[in-house]
MIRO-339678 format. One record per atom (N, C-alpha, C): x, y negated, z. Coordinates in steps of 0.1 Angstrom, whole numbers, padded with zeros to 4 digits, always signed. Each point is the difference from the previous one (the first is absolute). Layout:
<atoms>
XYZ...
</atoms>
This chain:
<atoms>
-0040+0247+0019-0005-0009+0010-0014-0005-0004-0011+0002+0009-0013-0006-0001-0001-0013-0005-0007-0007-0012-0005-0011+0003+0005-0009+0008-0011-0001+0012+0002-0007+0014+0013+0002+0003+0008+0009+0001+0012-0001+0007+0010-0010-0009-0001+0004-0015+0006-0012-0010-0004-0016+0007-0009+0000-0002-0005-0011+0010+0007-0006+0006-0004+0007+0017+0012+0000+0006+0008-0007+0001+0010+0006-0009+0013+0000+0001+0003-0015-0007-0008-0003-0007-0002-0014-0011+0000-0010+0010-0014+0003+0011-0004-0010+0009+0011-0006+0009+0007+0017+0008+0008+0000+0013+0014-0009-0004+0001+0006-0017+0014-0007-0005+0002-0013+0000-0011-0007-0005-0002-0014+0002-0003-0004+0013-0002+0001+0008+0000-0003+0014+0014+0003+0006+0006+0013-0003+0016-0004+0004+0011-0009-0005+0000+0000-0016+0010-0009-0003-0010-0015+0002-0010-0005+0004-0008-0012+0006+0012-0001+0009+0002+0006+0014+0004-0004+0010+0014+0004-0001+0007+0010-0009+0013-0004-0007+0009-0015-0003-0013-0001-0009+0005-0017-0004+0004-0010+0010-0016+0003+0008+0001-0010+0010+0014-0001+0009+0005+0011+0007+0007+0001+0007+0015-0004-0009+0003-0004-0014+0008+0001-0006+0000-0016+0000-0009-0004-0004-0004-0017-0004+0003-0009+0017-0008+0008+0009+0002-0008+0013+0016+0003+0004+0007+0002-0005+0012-0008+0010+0006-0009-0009+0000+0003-0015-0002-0019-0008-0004-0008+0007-0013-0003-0001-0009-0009+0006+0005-0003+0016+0003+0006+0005+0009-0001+0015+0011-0004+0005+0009+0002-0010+0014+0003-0001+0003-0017+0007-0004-0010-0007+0004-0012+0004-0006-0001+0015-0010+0006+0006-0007-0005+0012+0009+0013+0012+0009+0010-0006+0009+0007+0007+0016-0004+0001-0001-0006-0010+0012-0010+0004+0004-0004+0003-0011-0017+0006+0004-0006+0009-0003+0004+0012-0010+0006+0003-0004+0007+0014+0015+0007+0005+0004+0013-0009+0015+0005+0008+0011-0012-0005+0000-0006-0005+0014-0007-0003+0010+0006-0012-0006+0006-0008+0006+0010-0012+0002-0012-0005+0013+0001-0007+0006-0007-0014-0012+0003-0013+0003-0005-0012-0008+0006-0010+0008+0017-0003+0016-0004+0001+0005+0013-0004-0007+0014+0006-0002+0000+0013-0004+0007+0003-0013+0001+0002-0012-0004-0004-0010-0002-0001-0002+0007-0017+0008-0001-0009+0002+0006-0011+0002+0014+0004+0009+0005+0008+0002+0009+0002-0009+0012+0007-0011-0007+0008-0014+0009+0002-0004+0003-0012-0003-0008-0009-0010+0003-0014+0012+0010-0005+0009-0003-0004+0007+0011-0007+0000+0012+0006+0003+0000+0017-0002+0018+0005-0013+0004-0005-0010-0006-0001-0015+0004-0004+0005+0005-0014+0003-0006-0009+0000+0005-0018+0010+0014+0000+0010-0005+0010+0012+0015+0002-0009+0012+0006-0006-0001+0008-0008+0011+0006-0015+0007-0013-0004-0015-0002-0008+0008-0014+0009+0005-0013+0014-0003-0003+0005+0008-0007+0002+0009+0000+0005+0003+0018+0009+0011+0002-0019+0012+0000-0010-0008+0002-0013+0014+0002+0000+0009-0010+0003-0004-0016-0003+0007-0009+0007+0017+0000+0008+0001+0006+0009+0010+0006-0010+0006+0013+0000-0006+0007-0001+0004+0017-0018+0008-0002-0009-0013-0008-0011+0006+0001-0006+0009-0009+0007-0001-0011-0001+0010-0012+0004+0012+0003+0014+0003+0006+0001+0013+0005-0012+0007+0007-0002-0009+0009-0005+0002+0011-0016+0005-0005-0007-0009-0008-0009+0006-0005+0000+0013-0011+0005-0001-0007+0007+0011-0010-0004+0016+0010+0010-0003+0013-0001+0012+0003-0011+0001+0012-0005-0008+0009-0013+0000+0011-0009-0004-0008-0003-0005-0010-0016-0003-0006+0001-0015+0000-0014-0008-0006-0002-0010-0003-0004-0006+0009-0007+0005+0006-0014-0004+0012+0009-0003+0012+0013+0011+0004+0007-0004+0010+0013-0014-0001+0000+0003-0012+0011-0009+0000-0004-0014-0005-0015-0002-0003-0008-0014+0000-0002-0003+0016-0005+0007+0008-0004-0006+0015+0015-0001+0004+0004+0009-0001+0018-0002+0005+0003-0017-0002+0001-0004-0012+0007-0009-0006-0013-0013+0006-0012+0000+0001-0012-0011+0004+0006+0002+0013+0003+0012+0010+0004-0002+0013+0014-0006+0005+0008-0001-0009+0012-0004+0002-0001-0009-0003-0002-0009-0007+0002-0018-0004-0013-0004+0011-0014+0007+0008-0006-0005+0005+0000-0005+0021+0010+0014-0002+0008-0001+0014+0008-0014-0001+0010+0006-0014+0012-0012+0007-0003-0009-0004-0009-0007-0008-0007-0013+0000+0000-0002+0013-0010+0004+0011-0002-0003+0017+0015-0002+0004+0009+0008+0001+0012+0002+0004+0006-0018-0003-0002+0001-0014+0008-0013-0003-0007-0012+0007-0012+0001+0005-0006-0012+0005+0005-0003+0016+0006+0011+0004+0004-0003+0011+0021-0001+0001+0002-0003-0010+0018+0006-0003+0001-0015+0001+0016-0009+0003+0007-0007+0004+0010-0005-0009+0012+0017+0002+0012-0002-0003-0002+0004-0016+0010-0008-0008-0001-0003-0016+0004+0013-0008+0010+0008+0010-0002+0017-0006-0007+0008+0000-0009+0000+0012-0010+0007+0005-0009-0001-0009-0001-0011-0006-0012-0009-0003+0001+0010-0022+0011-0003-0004+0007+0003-0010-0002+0021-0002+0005-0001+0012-0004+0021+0003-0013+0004-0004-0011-0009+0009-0014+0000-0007-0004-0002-0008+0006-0008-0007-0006-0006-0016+0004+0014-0009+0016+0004+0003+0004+0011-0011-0011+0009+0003+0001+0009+0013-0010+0010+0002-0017+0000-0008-0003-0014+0005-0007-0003-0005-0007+0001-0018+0012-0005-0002+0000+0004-0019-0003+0013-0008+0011+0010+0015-0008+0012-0004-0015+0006-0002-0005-0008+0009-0013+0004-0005-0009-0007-0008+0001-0016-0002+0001-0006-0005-0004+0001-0016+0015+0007-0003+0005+0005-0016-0011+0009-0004-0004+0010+0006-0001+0012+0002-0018+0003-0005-0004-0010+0005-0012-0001-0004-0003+0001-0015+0007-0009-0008+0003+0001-0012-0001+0009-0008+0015+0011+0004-0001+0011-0001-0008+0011-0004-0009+0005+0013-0003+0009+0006-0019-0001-0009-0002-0017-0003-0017-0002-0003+0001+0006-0018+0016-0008-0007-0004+0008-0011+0002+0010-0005+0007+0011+0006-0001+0015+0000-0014+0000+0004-0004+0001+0012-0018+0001+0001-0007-0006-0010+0001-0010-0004-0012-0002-0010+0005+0010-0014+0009+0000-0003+0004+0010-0011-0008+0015+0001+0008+0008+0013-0004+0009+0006-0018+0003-0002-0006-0013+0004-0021+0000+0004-0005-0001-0010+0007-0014-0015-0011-0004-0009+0009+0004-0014-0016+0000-0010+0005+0007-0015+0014-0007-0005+0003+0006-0007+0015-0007-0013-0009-0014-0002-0012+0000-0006-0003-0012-0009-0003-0012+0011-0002+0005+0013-0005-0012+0012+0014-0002+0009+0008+0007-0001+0012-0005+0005+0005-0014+0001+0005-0003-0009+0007-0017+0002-0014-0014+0006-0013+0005-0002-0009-0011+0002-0002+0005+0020+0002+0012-0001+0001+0002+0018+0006-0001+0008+0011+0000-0008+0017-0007+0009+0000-0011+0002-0001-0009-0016-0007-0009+0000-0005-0011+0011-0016+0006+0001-0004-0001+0009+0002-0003+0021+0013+0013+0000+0004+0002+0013+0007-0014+0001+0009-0001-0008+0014-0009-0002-0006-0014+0004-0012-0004-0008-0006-0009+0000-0006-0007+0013+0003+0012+0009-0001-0009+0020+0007-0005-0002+0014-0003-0007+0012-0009+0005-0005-0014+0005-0004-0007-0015-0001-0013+0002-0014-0004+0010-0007+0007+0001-0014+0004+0008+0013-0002+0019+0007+0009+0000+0006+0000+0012+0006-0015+0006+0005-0004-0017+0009-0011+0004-0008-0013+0002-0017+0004+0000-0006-0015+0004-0005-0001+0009+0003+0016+0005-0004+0002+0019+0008-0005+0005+0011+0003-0002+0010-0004+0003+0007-0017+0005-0003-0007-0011-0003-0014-0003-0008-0003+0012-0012+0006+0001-0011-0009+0010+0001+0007+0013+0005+0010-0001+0004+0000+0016+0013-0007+0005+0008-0005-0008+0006-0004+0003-0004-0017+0002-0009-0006-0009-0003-0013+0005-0006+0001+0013-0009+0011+0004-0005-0001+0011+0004+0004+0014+0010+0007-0001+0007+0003+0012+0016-0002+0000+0004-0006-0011+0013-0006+0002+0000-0013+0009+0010-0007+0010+0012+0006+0000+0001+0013+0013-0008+0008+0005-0001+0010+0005+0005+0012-0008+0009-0001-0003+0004+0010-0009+0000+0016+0008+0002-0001+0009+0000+0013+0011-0012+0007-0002-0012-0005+0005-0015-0001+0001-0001+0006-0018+0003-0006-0011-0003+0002-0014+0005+0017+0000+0015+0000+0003+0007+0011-0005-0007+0016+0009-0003-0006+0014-0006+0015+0007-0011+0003-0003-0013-0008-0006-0011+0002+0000-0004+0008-0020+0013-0007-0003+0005+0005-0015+0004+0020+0000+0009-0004+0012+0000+0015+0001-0012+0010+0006-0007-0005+0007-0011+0003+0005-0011+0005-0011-0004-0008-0010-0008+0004-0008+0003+0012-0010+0013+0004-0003+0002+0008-0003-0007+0014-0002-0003+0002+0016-0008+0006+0001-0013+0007-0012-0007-0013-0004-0013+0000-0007+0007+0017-0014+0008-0009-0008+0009+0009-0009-0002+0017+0006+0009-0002+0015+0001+0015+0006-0008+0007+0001-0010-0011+0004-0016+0012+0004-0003+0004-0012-0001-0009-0011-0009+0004-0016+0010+0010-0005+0010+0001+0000+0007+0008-0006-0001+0015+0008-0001+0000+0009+0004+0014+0010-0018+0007+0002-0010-0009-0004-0013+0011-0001-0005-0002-0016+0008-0008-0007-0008+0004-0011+0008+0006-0016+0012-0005+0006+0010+0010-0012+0006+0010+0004+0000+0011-0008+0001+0012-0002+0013+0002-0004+0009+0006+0002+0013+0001-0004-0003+0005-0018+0010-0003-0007+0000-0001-0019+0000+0015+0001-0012+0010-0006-0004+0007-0006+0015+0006-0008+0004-0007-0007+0012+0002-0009+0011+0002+0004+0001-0004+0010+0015-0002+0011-0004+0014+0005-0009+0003+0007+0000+0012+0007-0001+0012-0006-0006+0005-0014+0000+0008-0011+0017+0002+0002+0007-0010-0008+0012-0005-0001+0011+0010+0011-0004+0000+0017+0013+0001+0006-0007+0016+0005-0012+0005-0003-0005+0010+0007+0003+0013-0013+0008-0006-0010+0000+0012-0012+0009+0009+0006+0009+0007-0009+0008+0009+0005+0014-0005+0003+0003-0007-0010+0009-0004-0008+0008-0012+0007-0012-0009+0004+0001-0014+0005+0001+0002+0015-0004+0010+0008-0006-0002+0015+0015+0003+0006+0011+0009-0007+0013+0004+0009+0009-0008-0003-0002-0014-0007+0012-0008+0000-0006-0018+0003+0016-0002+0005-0004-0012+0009+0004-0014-0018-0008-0011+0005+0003-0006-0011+0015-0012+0000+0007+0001-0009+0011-0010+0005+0002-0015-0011+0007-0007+0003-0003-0011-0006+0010+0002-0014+0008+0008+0000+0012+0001-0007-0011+0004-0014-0017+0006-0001-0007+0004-0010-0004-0010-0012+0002-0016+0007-0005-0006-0010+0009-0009-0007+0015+0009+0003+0013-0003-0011+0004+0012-0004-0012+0010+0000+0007+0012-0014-0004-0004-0013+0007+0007-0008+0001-0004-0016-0016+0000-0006-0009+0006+0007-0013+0000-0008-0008-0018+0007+0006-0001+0011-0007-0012+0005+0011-0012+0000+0012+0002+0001+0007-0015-0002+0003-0013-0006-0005+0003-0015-0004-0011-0002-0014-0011+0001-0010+0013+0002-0010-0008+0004+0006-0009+0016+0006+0005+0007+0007-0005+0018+0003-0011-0010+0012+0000-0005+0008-0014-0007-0002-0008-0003-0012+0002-0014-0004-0009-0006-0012-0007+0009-0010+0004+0012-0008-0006+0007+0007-0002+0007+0006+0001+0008+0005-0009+0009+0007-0015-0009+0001-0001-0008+0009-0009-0007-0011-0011-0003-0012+0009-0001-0009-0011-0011-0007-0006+0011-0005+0007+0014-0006-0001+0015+0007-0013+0002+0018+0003+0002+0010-0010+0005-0002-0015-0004+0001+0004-0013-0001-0016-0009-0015-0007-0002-0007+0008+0002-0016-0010+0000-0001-0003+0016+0006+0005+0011-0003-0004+0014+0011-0007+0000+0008-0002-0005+0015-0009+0005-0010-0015-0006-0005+0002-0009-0011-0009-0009-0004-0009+0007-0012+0012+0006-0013-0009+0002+0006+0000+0018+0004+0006+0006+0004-0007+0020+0010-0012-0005+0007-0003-0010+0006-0008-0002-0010-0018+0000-0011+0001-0011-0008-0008-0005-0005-0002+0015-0008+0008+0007-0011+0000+0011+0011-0008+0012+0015+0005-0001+0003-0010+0012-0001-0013+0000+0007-0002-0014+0005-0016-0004-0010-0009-0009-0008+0008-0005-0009-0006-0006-0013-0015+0008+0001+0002+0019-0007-0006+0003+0009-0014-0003+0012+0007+0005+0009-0012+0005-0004-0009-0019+0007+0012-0008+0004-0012-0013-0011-0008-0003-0014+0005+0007-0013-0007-0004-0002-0015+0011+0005+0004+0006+0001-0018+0012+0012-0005+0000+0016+0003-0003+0008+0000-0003+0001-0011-0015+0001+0004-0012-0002+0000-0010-0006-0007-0007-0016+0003+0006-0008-0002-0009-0014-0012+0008+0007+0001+0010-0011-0010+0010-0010+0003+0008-0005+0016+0001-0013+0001+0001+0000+0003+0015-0012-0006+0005-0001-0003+0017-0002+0014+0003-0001-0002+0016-0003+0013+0014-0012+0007-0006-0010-0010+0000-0018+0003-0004-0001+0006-0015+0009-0006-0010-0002+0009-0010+0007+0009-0004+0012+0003+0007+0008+0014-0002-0011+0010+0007-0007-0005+0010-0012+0010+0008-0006+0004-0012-0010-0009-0006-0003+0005-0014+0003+0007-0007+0011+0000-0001+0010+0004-0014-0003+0017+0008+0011+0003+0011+0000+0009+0003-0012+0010+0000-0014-0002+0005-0009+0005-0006-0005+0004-0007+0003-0012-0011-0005+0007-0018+0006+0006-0003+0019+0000+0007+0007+0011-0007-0004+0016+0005-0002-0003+0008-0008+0017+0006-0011+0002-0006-0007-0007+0001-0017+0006-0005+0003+0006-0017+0012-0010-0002+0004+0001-0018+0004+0020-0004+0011-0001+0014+0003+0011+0001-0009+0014+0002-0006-0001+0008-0012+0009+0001-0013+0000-0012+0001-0010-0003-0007+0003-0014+0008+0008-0012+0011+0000-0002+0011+0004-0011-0002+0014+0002+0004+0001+0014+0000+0017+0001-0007+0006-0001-0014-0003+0001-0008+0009-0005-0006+0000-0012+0001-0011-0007+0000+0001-0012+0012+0008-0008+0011-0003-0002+0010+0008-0003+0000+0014+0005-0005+0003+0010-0003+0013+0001-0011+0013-0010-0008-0013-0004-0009+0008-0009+0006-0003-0015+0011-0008+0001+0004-0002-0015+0012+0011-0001+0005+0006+0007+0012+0008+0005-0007+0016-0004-0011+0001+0002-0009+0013+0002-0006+0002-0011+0001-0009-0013-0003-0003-0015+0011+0002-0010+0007-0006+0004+0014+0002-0010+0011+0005+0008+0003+0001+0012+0008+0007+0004+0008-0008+0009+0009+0008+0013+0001-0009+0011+0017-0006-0004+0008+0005-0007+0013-0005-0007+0001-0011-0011-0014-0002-0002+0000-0012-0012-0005-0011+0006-0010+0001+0007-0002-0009+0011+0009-0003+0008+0004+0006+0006+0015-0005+0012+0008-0016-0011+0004+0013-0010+0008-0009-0012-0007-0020+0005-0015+0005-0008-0003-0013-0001-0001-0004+0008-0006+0003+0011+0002-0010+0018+0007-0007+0001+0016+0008-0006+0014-0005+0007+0004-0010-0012-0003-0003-0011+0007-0009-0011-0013-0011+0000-0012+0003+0004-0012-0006+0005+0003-0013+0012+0003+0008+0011+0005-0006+0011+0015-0008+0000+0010+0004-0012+0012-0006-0004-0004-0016-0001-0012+0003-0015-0002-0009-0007-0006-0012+0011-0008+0003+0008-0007-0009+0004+0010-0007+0015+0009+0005+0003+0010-0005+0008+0005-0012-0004+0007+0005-0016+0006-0013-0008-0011-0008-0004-0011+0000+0000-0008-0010-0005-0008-0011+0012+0008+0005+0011-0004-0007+0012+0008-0006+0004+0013+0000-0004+0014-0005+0005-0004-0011-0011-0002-0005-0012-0001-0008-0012-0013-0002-0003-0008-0001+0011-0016-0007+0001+0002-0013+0003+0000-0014-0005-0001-0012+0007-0008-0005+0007-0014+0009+0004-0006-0008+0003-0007+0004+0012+0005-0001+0012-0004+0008+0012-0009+0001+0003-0018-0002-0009-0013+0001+0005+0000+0018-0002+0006+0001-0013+0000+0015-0008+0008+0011+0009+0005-0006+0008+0014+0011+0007-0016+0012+0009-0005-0005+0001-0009+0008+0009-0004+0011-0003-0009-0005-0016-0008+0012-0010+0012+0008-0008+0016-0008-0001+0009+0010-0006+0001+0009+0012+0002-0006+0013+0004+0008+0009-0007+0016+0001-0014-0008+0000-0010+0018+0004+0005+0009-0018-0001-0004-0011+0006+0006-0014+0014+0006+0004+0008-0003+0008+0017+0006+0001-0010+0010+0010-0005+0000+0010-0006+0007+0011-0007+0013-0009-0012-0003-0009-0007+0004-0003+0009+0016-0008+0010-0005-0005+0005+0007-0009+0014+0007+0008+0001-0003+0013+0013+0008+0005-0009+0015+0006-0005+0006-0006-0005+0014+0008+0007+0014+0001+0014-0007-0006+0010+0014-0001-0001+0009+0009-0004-0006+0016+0002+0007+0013-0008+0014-0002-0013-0003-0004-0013+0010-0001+0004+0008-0011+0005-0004-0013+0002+0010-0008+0014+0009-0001+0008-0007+0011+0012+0012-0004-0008+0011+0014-0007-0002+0005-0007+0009+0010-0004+0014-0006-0009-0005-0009-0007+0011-0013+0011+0008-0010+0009-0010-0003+0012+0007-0009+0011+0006+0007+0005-0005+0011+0011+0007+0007-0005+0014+0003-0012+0003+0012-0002+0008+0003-0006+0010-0012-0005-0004-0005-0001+0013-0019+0017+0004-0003+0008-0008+0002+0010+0004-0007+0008+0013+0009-0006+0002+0009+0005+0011+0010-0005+0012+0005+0004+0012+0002-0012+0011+0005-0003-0001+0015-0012+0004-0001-0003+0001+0019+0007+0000+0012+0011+0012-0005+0010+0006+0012+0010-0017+0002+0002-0006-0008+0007-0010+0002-0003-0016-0002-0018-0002-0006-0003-0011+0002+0002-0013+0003-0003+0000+0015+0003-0017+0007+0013+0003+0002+0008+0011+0002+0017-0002+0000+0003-0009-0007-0007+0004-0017+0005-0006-0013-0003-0014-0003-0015+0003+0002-0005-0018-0003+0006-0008+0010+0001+0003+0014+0003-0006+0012+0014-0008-0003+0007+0010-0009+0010-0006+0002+0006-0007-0009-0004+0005-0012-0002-0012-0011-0003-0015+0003-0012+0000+0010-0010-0015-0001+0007-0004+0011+0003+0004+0011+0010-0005+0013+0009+0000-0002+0006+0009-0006+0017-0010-0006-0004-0012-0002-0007+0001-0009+0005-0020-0003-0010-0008+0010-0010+0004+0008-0006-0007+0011+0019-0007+0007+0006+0010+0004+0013-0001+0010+0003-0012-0006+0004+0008-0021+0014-0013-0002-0008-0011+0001-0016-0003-0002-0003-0012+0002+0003-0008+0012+0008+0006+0012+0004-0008+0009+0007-0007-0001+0006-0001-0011+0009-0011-0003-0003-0012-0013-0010+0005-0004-0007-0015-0008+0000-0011+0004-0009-0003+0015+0004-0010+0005+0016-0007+0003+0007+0006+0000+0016-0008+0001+0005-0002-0014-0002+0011-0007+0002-0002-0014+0001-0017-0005-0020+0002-0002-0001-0014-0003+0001-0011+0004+0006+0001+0013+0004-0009+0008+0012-0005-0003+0010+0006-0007+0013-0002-0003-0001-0001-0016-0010+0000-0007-0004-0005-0015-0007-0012+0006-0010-0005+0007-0002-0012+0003+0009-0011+0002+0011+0004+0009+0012-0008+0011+0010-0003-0019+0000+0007-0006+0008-0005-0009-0008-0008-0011-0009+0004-0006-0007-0003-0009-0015-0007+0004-0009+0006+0001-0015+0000+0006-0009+0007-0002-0012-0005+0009-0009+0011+0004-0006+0006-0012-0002-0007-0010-0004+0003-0013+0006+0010-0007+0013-0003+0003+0010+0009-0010-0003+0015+0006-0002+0000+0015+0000+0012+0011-0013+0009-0011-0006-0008+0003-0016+0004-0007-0002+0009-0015+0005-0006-0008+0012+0000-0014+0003+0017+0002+0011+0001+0010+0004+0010+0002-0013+0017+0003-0005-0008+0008-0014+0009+0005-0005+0005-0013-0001-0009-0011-0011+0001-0015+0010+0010-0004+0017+0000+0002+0006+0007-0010-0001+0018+0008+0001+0001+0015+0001+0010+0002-0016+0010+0000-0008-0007-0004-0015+0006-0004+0001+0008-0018+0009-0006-0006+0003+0004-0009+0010+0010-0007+0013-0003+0014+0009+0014+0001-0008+0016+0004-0013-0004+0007-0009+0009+0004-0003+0008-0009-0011-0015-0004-0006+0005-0015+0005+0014-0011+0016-0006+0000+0009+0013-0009+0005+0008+0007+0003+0002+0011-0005+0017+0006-0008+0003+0002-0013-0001+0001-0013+0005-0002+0002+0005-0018+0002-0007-0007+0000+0006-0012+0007+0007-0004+0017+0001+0007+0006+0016-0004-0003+0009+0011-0014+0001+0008-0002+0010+0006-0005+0014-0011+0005+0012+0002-0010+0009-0009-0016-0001+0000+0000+0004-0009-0018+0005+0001-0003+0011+0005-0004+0003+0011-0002+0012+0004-0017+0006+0007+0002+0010-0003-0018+0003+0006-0004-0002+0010-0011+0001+0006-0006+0003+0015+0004+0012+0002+0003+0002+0014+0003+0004+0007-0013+0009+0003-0003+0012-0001-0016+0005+0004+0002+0001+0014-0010+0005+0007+0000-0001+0016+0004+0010+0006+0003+0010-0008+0013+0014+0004+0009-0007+0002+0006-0015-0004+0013+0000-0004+0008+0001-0008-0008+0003-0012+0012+0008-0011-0010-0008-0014+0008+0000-0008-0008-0009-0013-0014+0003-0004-0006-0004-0004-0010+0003+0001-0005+0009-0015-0007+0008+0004-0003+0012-0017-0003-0008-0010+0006+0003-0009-0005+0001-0015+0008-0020+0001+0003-0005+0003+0009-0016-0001+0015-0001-0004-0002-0003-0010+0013-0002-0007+0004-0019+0007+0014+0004+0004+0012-0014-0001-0009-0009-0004-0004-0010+0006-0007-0013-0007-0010-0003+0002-0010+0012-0002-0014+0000-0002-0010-0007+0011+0008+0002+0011-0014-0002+0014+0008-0014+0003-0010+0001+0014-0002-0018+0006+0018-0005+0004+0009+0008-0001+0014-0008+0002+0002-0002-0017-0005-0014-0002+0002-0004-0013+0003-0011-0002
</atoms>
């Protein structure tokens, strides 16, 4: 792939998961002003957000196949066109299943985004620029989630109006993506050989004995750093005005620096990932991000909660770097199947963090909930470290020449 097209694909990626986030973060930010409008209980007001996390679980399957075997290029507009429609859809929906139908569907494409950008950046940029490009992509999250925020101050409680015009921009993504990326160079080498072109791909590939434990052990280590950190991000506002005292106007604060914190990390950590390697990094993110959890729960002095806050932020970048590592750990023909479904698995199980800690709070407290968060960043931690060492993956698919077990960027 040309230069420019690497490009591209850098630029267009960050502009999709941009409006990824967004659409992920605005029905948070909503959820209370949809509430009371239909009359939803909290239970079921929980229950939209969850069909959303179930539908991005269940993507790592649906869009990985799907890309695996139609291409990258189709199965990115696919997935921007499907969360962008039924975003509209849901601005005009009523009934609380209807409403719930959309959110899952929704997730599918949603999830998928994820997927599909770090096979492409793998696919577009060198071994040594990998983790700082993914990096990079990953790094619209918290960028999304302060669009998010401010469109929401400014056109809530219109929540109808927020969610169609949400879906509406979508678009911007569709256009950039459909004249200026090129389908992965590698993908199409890949399905046009001899070998590759007469068989269809199935999911049953990324539980044979050459790829299983890599399936196992990522999905395990994906599970427990997202059961983690969607855990922290739900309850963490509450335990901070709850807890600890801190007003409307400065959790606004807080929330900001925790994002800006975050988008600074990841691209820093991306170029530290691309130095020593993207499995020792992960490591440290995750006992990094442990550490600074418990050091915020046992801070006395709530001026500091802010600057710890953006440091736990700064240092949770796992999201970007299992992007760069999952997809290395898999060949072409089965890629975003593999990563997809490693990292969405536990997107799913994270649908139940928030109840979790809700039932460690109801007994004990929010602290202890929190407590818990620091421990499962660290159950992470140690599957990431009994993952093997295994090589890159060359852009045939197949290990790459002359690389012995260990040697390259899955280290």
């Amino acid at each position: 792939m040309t230069g420019i097209s690497k490009w591209h694909v850098l630029i267009g990626g960050f502009i999709a998961y941009l409006f990824d986030a967004m659409e992920i973060i605005l029905l948070t930010v909503a959820l209370p002003v949809i509430r009371q409008d239909l009359g939803f209980s909290l239970n079921e007001a929980g229950a939209m957000a969850s069909a959303t996390l179930l539908g991005i679980g269940v993507s790592g399957v649906a869009t990985g196949w799907y890309s695996d075997n139609f291409g990258r290029r189709n199965a990115l507009l696919a997935s921007l066109a499907i969360f962008g429609v039924l975003t509209c859809f849901f601005a005009q929906a009523h009934e609380l299943y209807l409403l719930m139908a959309l959110r899952f569907v929704s997730g599918l494409g949603l999830g998928g985004v994820w997927t599909i950008l770090s096979a492409y950046i793998v696919e577009t940029w060198p071994p040594n620029q990998r983790a700082r490009a993914i990096s990079f992509v990953i790094s619209a999250f918290p960028i999304g989630a302060i669009v998010a925020a401010l469109a929401a101050k400014f056109i809530l409680p219109e929540w109808r109006s927020m969610f169609l015009w949400s879906g509406i921009s979508v678009l911007l993504p569709i256009l950039y993506v459909y004249f200026f990326i090129p389908e992965s160079p590698a993908w199409q080498a890949q399905r046009h050989s001899v070998t590759e072109a007469t068989s269809r791909i199935s999911v049953r590939e990324i539980f044979a004995p050459a790829l299983l434990r890599y399936t196992q052990l990522g999905s395990c280590a994906a599970s427990f750093a997202l059961l983690g950190s969607w855990g922290v991000s739900t309850w963490l506002p509450t335990y901070l005005m709850q807890d600890r005292g801190l007003g409307l106007a400065a959790m606004t604060s807080f929330m900001a620096v925790l994002h800006l914190g975050n988008f600074v990390g990841l691209n820093i950590f991306g170029f530290i990932a691309d130095r020593i390697g993207k499995r020792l990094t992960i490591v440290i993110s995750l006992l990094l991000t442990s550490l600074m959890a418990v050091v915020y729960v046992y801070t006395p002095e709530a001026q500091w909660l802010i600057w710890i806050g953006a440091a736990y932020a700064f240092f949770m970048v796992f999201a970007g770097l299992f992007g760069s590592y999952f997809s290395e750990m898999y060949p072409i023909r089965v890629r975003t199947l593999g990563a997809g479904f490693c990292f969405n698995a536990g997107r799913g199980l994270a649908a139940f963090a928030p109840v979790l800690l809700s039932g460690i709070a109801s007994f004990y407290s929010l602290a202890a909930g929190l407590m818990v968060c620091a421990g499962f960043y660290v159950i992470s931690a140690i599957f990431v470290i009994a993952m093997p060492q295994n090589p890159v993956m060359a852009d045939d698919g197949h290990k790459a020449e002359g690389v012995l077990p260990g040697q390259e960027a899955i280290n």
